[in-house]
mmCIF file of the N, C-alpha and C atoms, coordinates in Angstrom:
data_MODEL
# 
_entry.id   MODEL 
# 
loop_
_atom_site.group_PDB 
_atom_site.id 
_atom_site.type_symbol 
_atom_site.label_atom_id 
_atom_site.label_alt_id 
_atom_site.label_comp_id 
_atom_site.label_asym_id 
_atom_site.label_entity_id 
_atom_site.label_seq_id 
_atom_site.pdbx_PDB_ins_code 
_atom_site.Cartn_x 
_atom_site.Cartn_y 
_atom_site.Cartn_z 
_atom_site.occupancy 
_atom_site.B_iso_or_equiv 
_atom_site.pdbx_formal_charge 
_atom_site.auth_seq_id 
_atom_site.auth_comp_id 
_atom_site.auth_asym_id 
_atom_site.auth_atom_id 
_atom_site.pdbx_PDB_model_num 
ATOM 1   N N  . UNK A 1 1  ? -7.719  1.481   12.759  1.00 0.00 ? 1  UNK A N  1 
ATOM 2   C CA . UNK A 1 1  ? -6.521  1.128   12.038  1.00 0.00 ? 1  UNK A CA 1 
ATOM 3   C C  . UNK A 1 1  ? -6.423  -0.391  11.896  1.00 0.00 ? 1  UNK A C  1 
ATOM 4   N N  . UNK A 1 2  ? -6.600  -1.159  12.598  1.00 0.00 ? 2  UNK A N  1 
ATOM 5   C CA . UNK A 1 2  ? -6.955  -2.986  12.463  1.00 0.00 ? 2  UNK A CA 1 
ATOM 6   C C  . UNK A 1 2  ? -7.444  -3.120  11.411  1.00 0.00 ? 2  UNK A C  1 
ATOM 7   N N  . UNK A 1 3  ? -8.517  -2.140  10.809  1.00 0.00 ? 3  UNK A N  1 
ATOM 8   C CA . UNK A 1 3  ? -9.725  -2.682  10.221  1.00 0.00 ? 3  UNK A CA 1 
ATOM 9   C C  . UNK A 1 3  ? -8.904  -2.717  8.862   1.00 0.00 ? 3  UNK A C  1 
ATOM 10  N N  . UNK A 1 4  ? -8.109  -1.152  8.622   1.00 0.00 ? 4  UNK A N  1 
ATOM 11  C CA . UNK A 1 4  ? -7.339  -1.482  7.535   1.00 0.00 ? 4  UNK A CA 1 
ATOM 12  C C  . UNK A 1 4  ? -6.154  -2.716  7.318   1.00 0.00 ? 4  UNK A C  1 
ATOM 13  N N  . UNK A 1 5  ? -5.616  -2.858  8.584   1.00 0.00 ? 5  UNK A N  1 
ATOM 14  C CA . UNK A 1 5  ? -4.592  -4.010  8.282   1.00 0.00 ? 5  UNK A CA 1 
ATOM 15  C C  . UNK A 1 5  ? -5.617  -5.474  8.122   1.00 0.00 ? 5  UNK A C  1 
ATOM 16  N N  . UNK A 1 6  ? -6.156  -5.684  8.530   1.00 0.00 ? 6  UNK A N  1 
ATOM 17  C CA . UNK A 1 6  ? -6.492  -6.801  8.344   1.00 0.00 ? 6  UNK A CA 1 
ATOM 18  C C  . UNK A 1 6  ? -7.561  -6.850  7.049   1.00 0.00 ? 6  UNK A C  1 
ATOM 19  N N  . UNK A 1 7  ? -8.237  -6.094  6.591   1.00 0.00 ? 7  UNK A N  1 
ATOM 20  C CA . UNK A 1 7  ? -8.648  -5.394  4.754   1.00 0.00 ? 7  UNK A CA 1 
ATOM 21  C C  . UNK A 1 7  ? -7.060  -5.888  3.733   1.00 0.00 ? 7  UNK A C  1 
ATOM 22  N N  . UNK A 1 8  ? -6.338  -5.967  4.162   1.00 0.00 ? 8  UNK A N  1 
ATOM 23  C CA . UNK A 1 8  ? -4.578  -5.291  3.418   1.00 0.00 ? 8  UNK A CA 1 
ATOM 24  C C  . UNK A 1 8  ? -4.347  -6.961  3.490   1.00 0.00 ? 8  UNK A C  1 
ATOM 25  N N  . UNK A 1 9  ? -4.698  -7.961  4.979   1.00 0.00 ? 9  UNK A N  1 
ATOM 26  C CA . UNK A 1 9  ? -4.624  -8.989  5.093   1.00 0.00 ? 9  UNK A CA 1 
ATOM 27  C C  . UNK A 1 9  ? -5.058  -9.976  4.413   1.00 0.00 ? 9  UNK A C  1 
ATOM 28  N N  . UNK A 1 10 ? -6.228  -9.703  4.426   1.00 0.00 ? 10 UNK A N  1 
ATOM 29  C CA . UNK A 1 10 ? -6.968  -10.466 3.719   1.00 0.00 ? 10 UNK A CA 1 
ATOM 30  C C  . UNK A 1 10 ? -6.788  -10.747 2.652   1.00 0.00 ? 10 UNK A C  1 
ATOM 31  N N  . UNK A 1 11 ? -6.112  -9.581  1.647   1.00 0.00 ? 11 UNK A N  1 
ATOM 32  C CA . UNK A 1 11 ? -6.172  -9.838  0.171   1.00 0.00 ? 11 UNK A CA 1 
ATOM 33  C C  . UNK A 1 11 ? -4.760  -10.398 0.301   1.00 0.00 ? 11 UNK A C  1 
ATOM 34  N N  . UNK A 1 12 ? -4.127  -10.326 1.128   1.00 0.00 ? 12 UNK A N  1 
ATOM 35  C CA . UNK A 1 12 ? -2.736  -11.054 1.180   1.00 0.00 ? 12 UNK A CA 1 
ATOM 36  C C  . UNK A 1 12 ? -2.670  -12.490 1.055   1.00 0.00 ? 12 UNK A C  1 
ATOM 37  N N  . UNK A 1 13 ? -3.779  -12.768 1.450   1.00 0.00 ? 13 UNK A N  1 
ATOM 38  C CA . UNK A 1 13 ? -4.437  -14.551 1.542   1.00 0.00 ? 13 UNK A CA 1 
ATOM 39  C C  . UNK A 1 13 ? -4.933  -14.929 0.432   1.00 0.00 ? 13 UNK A C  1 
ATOM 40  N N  . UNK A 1 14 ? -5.182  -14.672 -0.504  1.00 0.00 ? 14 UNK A N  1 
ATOM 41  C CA . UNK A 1 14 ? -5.357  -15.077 -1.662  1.00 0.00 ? 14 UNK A CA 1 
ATOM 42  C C  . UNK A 1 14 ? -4.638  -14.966 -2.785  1.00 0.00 ? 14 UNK A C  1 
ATOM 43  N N  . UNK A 1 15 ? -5.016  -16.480 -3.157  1.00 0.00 ? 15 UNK A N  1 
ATOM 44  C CA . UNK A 1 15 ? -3.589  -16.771 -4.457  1.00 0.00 ? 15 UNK A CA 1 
ATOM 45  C C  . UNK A 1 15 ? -3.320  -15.385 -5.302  1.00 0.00 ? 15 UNK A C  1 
ATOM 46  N N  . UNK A 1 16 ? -2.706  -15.293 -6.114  1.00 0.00 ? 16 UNK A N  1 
ATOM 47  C CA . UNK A 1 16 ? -2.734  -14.478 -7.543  1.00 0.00 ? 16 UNK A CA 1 
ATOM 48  C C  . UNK A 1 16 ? -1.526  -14.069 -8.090  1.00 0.00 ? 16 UNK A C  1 
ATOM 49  N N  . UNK A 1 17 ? -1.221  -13.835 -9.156  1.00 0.00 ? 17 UNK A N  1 
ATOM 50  C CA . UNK A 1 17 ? -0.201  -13.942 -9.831  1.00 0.00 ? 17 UNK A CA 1 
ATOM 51  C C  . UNK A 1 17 ? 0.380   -12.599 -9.966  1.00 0.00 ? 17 UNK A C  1 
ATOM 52  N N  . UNK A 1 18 ? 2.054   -12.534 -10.377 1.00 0.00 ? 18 UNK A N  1 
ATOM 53  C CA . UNK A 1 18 ? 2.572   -11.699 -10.261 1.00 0.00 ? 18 UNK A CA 1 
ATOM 54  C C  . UNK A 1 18 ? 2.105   -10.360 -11.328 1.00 0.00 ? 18 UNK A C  1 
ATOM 55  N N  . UNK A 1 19 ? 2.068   -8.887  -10.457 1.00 0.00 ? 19 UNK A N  1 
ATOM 56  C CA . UNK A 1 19 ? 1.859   -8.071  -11.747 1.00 0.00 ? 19 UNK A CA 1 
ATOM 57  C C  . UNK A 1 19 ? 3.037   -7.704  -12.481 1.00 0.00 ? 19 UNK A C  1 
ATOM 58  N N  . UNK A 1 20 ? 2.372   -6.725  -13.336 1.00 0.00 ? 20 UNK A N  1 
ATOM 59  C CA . UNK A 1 20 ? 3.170   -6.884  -14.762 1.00 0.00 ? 20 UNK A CA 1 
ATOM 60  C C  . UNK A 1 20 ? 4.848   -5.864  -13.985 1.00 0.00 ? 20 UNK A C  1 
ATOM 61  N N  . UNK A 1 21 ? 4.031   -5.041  -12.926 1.00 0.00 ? 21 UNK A N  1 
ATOM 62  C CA . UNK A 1 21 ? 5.460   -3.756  -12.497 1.00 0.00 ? 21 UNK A CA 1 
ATOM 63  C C  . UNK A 1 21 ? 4.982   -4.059  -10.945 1.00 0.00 ? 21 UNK A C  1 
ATOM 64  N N  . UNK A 1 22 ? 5.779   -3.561  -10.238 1.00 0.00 ? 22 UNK A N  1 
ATOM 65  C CA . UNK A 1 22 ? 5.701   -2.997  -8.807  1.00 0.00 ? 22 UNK A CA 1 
ATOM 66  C C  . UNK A 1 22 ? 5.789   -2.287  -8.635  1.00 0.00 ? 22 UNK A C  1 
ATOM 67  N N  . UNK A 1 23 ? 5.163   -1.158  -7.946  1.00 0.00 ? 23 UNK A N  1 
ATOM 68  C CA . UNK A 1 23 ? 5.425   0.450   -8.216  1.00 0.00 ? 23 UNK A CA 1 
ATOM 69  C C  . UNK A 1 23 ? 6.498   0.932   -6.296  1.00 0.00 ? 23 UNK A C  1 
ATOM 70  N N  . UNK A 1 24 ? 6.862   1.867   -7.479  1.00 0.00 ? 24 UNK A N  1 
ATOM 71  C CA . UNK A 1 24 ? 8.117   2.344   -6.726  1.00 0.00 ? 24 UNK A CA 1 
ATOM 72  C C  . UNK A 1 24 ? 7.358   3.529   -5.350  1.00 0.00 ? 24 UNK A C  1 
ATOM 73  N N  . UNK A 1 25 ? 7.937   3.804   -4.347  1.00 0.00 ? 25 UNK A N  1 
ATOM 74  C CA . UNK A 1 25 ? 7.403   4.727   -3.739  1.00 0.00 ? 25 UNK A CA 1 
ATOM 75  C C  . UNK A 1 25 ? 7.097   6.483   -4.320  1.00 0.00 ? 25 UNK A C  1 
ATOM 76  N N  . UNK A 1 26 ? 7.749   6.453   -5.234  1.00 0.00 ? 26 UNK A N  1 
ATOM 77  C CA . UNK A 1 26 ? 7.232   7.984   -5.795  1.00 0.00 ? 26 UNK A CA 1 
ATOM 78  C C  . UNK A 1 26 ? 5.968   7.537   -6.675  1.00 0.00 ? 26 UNK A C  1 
ATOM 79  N N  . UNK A 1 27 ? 5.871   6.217   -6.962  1.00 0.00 ? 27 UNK A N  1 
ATOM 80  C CA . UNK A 1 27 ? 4.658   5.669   -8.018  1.00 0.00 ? 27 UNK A CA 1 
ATOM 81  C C  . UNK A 1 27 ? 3.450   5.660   -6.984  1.00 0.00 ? 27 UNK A C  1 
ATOM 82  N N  . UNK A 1 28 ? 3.691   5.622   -5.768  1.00 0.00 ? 28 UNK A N  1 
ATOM 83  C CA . UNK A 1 28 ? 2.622   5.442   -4.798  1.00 0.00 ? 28 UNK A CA 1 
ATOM 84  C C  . UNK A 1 28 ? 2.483   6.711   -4.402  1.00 0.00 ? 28 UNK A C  1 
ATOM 85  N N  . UNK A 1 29 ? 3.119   7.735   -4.285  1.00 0.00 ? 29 UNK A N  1 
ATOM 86  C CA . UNK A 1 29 ? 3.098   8.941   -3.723  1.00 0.00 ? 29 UNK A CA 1 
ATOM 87  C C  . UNK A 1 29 ? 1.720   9.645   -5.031  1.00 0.00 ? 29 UNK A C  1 
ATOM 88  N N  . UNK A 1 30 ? 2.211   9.427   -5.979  1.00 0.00 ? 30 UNK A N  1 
ATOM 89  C CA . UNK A 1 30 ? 1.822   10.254  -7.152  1.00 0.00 ? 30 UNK A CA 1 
ATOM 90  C C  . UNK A 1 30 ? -0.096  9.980   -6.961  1.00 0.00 ? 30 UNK A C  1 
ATOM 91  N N  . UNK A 1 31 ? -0.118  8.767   -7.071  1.00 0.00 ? 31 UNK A N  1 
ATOM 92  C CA . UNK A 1 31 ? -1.475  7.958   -6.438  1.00 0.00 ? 31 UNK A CA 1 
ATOM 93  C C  . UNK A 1 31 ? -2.299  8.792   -6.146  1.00 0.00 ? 31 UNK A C  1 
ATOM 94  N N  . UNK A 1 32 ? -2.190  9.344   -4.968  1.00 0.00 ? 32 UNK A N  1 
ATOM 95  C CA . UNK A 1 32 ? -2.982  10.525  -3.894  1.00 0.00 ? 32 UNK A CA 1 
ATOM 96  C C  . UNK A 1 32 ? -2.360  11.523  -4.136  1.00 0.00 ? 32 UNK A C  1 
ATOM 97  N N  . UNK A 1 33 ? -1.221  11.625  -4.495  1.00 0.00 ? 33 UNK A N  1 
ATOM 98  C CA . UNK A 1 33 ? -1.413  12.835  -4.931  1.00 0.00 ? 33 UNK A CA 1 
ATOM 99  C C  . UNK A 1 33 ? -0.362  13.780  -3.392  1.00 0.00 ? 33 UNK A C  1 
ATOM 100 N N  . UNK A 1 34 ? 0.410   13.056  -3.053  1.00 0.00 ? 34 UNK A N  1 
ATOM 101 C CA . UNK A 1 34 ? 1.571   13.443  -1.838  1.00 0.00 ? 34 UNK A CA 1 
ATOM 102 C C  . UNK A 1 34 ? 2.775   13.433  -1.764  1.00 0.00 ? 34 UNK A C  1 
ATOM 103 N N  . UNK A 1 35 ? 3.702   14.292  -1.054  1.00 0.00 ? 35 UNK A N  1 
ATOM 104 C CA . UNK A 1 35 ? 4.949   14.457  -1.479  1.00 0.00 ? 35 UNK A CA 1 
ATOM 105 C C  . UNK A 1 35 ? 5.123   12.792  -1.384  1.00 0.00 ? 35 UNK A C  1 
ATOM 106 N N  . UNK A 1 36 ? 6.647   12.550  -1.329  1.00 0.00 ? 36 UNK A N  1 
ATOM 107 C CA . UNK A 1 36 ? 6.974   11.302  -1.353  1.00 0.00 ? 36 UNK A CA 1 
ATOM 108 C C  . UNK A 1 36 ? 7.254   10.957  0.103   1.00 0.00 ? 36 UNK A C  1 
ATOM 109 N N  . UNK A 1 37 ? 7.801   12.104  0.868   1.00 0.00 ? 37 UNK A N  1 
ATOM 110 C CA . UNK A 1 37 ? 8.057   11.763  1.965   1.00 0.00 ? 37 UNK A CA 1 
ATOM 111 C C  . UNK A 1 37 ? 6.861   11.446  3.271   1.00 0.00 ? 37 UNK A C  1 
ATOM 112 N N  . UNK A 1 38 ? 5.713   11.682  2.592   1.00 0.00 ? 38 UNK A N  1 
ATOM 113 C CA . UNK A 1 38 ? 4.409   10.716  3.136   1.00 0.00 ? 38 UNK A CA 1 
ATOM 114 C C  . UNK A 1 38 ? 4.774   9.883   3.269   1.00 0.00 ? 38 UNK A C  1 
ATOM 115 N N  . UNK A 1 39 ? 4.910   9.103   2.042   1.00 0.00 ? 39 UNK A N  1 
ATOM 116 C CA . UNK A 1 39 ? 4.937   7.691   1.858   1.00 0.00 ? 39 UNK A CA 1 
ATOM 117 C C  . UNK A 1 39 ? 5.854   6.993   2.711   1.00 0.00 ? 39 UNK A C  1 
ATOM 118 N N  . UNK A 1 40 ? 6.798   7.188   3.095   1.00 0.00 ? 40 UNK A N  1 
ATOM 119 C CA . UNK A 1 40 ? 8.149   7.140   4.221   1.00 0.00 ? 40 UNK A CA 1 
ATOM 120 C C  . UNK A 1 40 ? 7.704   7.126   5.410   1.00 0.00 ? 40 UNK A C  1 
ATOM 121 N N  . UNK A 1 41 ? 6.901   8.017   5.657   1.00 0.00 ? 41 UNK A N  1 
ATOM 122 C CA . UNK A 1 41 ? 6.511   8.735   7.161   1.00 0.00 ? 41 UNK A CA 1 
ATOM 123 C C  . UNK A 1 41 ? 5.389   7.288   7.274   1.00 0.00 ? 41 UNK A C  1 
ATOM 124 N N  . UNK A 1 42 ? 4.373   7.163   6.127   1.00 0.00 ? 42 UNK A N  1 
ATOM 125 C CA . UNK A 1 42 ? 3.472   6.139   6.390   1.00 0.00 ? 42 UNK A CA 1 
ATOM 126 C C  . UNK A 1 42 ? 3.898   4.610   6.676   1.00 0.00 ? 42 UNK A C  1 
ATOM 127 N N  . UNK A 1 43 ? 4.979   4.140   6.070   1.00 0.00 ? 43 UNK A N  1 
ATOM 128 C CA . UNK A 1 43 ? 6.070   3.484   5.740   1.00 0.00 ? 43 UNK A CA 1 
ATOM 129 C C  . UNK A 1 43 ? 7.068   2.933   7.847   1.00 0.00 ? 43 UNK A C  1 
ATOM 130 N N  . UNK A 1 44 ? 7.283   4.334   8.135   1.00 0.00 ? 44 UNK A N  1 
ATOM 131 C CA . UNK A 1 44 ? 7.395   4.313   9.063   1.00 0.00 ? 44 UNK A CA 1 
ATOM 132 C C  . UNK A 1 44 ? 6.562   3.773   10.408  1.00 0.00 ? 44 UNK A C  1 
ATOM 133 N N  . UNK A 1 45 ? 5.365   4.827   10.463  1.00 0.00 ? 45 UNK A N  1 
ATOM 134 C CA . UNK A 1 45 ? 4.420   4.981   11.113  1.00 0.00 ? 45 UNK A CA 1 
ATOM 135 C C  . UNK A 1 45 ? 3.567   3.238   11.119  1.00 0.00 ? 45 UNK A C  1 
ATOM 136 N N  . UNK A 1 46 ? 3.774   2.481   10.044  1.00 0.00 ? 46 UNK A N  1 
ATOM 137 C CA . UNK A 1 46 ? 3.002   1.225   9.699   1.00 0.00 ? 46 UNK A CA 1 
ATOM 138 C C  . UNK A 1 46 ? 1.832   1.636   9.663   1.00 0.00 ? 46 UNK A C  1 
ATOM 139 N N  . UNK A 1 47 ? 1.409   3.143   9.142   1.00 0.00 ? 47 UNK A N  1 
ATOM 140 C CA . UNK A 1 47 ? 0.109   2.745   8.404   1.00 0.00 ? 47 UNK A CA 1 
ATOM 141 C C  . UNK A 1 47 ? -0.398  3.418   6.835   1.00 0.00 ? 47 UNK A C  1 
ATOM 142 N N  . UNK A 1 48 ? 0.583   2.869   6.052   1.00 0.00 ? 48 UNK A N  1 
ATOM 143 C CA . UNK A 1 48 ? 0.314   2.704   5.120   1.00 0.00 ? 48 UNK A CA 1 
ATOM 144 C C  . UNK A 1 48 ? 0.326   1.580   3.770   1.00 0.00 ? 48 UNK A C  1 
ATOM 145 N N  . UNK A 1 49 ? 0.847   1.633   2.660   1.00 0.00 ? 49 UNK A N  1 
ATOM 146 C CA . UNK A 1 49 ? 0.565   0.308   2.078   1.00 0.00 ? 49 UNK A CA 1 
ATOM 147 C C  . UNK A 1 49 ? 1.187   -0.662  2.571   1.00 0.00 ? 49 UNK A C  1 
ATOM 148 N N  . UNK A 1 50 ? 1.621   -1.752  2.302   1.00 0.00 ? 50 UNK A N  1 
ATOM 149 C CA . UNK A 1 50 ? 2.487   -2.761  2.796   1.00 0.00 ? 50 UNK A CA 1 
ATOM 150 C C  . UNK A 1 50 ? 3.098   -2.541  1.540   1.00 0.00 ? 50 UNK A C  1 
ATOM 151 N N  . UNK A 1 51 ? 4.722   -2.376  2.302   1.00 0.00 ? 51 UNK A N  1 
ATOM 152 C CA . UNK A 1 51 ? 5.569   -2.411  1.125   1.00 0.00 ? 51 UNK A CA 1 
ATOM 153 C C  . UNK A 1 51 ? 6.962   -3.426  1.609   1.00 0.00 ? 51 UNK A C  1 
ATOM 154 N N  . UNK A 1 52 ? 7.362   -4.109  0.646   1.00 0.00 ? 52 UNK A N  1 
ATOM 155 C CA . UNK A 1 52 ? 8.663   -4.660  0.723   1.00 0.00 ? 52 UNK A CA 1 
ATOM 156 C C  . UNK A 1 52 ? 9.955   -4.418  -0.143  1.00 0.00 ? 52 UNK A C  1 
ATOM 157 N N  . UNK A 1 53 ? 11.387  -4.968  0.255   1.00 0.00 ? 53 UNK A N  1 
ATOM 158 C CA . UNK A 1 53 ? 12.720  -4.768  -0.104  1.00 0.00 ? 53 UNK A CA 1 
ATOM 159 C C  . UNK A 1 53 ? 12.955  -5.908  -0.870  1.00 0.00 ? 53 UNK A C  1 
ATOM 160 N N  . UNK A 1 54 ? 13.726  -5.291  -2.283  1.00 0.00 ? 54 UNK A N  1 
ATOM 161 C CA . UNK A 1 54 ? 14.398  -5.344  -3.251  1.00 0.00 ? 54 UNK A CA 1 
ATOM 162 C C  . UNK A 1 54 ? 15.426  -5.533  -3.195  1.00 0.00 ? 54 UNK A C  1 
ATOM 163 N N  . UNK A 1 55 ? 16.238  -5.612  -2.836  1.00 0.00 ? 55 UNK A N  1 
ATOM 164 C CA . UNK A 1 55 ? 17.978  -5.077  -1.966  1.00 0.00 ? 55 UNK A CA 1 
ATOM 165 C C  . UNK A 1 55 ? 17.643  -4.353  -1.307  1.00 0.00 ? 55 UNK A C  1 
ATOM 166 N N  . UNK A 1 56 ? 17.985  -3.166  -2.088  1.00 0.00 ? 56 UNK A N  1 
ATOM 167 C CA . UNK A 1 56 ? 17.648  -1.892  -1.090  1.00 0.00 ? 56 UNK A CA 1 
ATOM 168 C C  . UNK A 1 56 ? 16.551  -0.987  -1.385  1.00 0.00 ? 56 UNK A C  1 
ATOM 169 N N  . UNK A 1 57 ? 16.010  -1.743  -2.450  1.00 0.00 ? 57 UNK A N  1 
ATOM 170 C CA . UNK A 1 57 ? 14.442  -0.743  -3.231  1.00 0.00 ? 57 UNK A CA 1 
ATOM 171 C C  . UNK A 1 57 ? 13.701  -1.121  -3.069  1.00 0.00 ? 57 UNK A C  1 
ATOM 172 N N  . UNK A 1 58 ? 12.530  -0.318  -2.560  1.00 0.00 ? 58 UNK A N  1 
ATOM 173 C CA . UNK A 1 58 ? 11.530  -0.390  -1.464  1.00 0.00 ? 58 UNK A CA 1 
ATOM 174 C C  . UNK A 1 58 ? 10.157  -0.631  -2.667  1.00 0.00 ? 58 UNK A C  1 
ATOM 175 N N  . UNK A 1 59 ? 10.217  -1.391  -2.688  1.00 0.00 ? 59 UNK A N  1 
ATOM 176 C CA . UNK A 1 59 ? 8.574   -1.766  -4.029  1.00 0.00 ? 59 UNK A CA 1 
ATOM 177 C C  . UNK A 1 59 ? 7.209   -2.394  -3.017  1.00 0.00 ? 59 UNK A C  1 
ATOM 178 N N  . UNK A 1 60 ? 5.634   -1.972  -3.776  1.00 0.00 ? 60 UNK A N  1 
ATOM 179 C CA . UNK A 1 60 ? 4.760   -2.046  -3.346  1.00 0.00 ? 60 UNK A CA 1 
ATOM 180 C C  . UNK A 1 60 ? 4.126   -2.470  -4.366  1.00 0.00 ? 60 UNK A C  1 
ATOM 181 N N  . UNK A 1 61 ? 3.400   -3.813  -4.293  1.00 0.00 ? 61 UNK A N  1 
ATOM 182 C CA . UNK A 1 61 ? 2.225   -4.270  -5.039  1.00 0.00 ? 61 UNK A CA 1 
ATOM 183 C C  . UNK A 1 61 ? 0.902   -3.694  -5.530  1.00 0.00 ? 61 UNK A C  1 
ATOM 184 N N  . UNK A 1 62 ? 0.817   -3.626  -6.315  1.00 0.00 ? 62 UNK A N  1 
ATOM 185 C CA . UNK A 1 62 ? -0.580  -2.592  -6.920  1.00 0.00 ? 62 UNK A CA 1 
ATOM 186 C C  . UNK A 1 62 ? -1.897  -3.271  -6.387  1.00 0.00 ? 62 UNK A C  1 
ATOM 187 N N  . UNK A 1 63 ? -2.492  -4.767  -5.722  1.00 0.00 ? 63 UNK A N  1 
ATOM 188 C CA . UNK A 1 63 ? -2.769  -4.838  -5.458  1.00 0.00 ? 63 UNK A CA 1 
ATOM 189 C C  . UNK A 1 63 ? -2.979  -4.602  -3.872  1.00 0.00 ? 63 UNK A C  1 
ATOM 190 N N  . UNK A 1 64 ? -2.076  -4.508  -3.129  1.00 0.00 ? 64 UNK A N  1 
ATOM 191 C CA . UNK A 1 64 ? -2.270  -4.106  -1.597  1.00 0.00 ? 64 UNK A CA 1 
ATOM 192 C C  . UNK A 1 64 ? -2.214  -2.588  -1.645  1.00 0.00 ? 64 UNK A C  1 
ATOM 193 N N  . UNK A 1 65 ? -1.256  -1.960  -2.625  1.00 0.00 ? 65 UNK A N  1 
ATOM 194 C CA . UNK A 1 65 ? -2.027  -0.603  -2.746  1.00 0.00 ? 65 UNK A CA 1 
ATOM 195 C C  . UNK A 1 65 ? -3.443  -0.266  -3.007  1.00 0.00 ? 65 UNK A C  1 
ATOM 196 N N  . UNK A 1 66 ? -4.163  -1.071  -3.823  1.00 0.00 ? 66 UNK A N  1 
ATOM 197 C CA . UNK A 1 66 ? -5.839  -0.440  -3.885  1.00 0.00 ? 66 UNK A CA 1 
ATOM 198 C C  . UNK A 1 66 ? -6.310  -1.180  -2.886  1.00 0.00 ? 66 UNK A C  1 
ATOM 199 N N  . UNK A 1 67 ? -5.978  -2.234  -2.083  1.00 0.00 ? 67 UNK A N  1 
ATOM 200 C CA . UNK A 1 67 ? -7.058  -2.561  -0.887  1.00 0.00 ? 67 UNK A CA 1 
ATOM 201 C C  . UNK A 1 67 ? -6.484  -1.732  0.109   1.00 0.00 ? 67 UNK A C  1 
ATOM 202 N N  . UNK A 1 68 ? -5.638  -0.837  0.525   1.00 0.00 ? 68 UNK A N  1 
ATOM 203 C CA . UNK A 1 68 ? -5.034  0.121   1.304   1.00 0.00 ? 68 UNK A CA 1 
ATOM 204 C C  . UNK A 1 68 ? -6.040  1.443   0.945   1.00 0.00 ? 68 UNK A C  1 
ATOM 205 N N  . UNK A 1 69 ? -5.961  1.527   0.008   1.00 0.00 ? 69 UNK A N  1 
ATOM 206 C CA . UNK A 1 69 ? -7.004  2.734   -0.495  1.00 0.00 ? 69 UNK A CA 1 
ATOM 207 C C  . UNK A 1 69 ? -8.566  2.652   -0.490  1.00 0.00 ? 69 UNK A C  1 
ATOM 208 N N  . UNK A 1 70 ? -8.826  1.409   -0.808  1.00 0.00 ? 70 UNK A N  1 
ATOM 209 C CA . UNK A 1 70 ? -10.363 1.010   -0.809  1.00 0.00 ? 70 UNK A CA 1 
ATOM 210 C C  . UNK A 1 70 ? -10.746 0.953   0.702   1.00 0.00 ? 70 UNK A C  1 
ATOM 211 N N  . UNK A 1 71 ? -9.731  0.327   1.661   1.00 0.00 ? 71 UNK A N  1 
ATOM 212 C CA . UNK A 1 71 ? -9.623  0.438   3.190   1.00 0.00 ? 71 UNK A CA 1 
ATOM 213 C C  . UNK A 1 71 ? -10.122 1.568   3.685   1.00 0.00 ? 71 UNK A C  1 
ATOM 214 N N  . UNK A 1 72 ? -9.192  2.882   2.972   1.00 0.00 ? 72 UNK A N  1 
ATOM 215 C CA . UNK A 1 72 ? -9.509  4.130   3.633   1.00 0.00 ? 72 UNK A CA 1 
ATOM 216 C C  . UNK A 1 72 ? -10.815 4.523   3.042   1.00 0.00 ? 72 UNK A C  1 
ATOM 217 N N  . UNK A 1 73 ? -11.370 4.279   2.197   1.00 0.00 ? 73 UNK A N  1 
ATOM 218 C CA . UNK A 1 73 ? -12.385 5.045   1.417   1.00 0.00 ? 73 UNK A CA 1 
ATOM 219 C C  . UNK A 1 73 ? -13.635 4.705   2.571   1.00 0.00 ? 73 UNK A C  1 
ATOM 220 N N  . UNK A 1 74 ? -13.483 2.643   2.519   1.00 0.00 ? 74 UNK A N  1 
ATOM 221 C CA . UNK A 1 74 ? -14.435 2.552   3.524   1.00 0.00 ? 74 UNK A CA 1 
ATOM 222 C C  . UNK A 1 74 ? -14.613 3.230   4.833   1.00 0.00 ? 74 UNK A C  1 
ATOM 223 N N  . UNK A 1 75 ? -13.497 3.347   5.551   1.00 0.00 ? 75 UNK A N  1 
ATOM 224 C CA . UNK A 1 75 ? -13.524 4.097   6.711   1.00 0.00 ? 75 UNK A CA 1 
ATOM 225 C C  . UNK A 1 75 ? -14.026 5.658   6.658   1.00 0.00 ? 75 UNK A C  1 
ATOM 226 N N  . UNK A 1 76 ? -13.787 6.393   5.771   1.00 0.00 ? 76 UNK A N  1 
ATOM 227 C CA . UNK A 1 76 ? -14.614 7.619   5.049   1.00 0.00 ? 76 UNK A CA 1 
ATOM 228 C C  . UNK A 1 76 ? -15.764 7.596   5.099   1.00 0.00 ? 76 UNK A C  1 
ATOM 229 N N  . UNK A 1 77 ? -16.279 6.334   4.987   1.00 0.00 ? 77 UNK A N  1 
ATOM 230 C CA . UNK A 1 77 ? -17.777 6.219   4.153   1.00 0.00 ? 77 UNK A CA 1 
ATOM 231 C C  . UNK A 1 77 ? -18.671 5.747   5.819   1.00 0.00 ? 77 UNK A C  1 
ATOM 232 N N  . UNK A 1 78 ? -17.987 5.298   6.522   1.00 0.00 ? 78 UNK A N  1 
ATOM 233 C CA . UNK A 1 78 ? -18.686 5.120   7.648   1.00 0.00 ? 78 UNK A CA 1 
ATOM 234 C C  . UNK A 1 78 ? -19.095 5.973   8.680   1.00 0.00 ? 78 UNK A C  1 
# 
């Protein structure tokens, strides 16, 4: 689990500009293909995307979402 946070980290460290949307947690759910309340539970648990607050709306960067995913793929692949 390190290996993914600090994968998630890394791309956190480099410059880059804002995207065009931030996707909402049912936008991340849909992703893989999981109820929404994954995403909560993962959210919870701290191991899933890195997500941050809006006020009170919980948005996730499309980029730390695919190094979250590319994270897991690697760990698959090993």
């Amino acid at each position: 689990m390190a290996e993914r946070r600090l994968a998630v980290a890394q791309v956190a460290d480099t410059p880059r500009t804002l995207p065009a949307r931030y996707l909402t947690p049912s936008d991340v759910a849909v992703l893989p293909g999981v109820p929404i309340e994954t995403v909560y539970q993962w959210r919870r648990k701290r191991t899933g995307p890195r997500g941050f607050r809006v006020g009170r709306h919980l948005r996730y960067d499309p980029d730390d979402v695919r190094a979250w995913v590319e994270s897991l793929m690697e760990g698959a692949a090993a």
